[in-house]
C-alpha positions in Angstrom: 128.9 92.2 116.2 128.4 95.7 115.2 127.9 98.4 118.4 124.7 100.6 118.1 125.8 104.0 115.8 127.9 101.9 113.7 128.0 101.3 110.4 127.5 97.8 109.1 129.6 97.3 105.9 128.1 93.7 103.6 127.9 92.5 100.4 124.3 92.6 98.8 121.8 90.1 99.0 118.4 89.3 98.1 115.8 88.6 101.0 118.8 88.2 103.3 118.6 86.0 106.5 116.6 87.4 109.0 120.4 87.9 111.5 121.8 89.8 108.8 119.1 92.5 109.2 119.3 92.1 113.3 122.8 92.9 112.7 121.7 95.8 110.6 119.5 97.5 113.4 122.3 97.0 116.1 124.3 99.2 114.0 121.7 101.5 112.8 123.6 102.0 109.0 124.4 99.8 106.3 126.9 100.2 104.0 126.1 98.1 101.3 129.6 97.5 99.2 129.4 96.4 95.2 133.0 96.1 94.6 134.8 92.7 94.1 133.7 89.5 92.2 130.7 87.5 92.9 132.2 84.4 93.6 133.2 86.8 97.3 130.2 88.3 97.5 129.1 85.6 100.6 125.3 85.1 101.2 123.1 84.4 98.6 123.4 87.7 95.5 120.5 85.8 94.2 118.8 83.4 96.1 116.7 83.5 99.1 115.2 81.1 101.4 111.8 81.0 102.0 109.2 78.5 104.6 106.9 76.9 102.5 104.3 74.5 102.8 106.9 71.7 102.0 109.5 73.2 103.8 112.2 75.2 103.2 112.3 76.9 99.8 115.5 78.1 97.9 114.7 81.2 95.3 117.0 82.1 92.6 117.2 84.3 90.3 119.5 83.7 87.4 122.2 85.7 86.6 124.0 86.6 82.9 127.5 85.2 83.4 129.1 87.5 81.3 130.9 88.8 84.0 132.2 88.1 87.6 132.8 91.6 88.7 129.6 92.5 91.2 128.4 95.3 90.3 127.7 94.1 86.7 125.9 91.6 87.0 122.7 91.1 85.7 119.8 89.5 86.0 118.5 87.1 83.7 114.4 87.0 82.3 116.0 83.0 81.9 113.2 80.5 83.4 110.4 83.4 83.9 111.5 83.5 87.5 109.5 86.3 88.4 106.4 84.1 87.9 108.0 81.6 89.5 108.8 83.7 92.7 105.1 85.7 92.6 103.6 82.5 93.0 106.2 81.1 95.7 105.2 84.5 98.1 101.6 83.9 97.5 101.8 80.1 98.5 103.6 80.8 101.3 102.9 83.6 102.5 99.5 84.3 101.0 97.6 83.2 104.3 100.3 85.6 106.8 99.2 88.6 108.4 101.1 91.2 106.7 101.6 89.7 103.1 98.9 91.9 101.6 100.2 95.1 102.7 103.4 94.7 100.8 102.4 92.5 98.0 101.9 94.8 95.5 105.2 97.0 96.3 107.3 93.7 96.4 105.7 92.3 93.2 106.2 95.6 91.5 110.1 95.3 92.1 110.1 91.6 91.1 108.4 92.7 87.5 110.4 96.0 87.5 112.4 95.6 83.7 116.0 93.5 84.1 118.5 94.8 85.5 121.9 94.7 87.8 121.1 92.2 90.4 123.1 94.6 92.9 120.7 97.5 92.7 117.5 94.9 92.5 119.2 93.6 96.3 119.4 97.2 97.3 116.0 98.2 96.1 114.9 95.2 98.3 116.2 95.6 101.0 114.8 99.0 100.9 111.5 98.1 100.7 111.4 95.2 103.4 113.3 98.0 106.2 110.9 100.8 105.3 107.6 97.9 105.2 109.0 97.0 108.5 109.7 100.7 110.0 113.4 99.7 110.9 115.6 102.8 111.8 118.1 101.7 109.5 120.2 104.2 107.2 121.0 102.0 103.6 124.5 103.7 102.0 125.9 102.3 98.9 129.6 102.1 98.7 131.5 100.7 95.1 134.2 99.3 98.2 134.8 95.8 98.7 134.0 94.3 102.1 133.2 90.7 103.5 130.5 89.3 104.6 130.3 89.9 108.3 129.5 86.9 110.8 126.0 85.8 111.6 127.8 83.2 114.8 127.1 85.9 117.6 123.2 86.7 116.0 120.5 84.2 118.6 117.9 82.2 116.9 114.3 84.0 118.3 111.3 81.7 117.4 108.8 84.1 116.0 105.2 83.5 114.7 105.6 81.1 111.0 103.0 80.2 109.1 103.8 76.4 108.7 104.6 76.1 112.3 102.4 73.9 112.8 103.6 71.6 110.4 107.3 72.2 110.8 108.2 74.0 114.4 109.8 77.2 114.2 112.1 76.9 110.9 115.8 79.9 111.7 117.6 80.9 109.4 115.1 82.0 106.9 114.7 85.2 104.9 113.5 88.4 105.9 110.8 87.7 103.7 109.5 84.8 106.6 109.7 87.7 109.4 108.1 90.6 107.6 105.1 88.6 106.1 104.6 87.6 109.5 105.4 90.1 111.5 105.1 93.4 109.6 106.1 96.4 111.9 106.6 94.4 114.9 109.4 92.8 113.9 112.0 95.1 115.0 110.6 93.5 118.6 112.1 89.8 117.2 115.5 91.8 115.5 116.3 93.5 118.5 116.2 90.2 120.8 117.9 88.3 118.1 120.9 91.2 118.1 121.5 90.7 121.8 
């Protein structure tokens, strides 16, 4: 795990699992790296996981294939996923107590014209540290790195809007803690970075 003042070098992600961004605090700087193929990028480059009323939710984004190299690929309008993802939020996140204070912002950036799915992953994880008011200082880097290890990073049940009907779900996206937690979060990241 990362010491405070260090810099935390990953692959990007979109709506990355709520460790990776405990992780990120700890170190207080990402370096987020765009070099390599995508087949090495490690967590998801487009997919997220999300708690909805049926459970778990997997979120993709499709991708052109037309090349493997990272920071090339693009996104795909394939499927109308943005539609697809809009109404997923809402659904599940519709009734949480921060979801309206971001909604527009993140729904702005899903409907933003097609791009490289690199800089979408940036721009998102932009969004989510600022909504949440995380001290943490996002670098990009055309480097290579790996995908650093979430094993040392403790589960902390935090408030979920389908608790009730499914406990307290880990491993979920940021997406899960910031729709629930807004600002306070960095209360659940710290604790989960012990």
């Amino acid at each position: 795990m990362a010491a405070g003042g260090d810099e935390l070098r990953l692959p990007p992600f979109y709506g990355g699992p709520v460790q990776a961004y405990a992780l990120m605090l700890q170190a207080g700087k990402a370096v987020i790296c765009t070099g390599g193929n995508v087949a090495d990028a490690g967590w998801h480059l487009n997919r997220c996981r999300i708690l909805s009323a049926n459970g778990p939710l997997t979120l993709t984004i499709p991708l052109c294939k037309d090349t493997r190299a990272l920071s090339d690929v693009a996104m795909s309008g394939h499927g109308n996923w943005q539609r697809l993802h809009r109404g997923a939020f809402f659904s599940a996140y519709g009734r949480s107590p921060y979801f309206e204070h971001i909604a527009d912002k993140l729904y702005a950036l899903i409907d933003a014209p097609l791009g490289k799915v690199a800089h979408f992953d940036v721009a998102m994880m932009r969004l989510m540290i600022e909504f949440m008011q995380l001290p943490i200082t996002i670098e990009e880097s055309s480097d290579e790195c790996t995908q650093p290890s979430l094993s040392d990073v403790a589960a902390v049940p935090y408030w979920q809007v389908w608790r009730q009907r499914f406990g307290f779900v880990e491993a979920m996206s940021i997406f899960d803690l910031a729709f629930c937690e807004g600002p306070m979060a960095i209360n659940t990241l710290r604790l989960m970075a012990r």
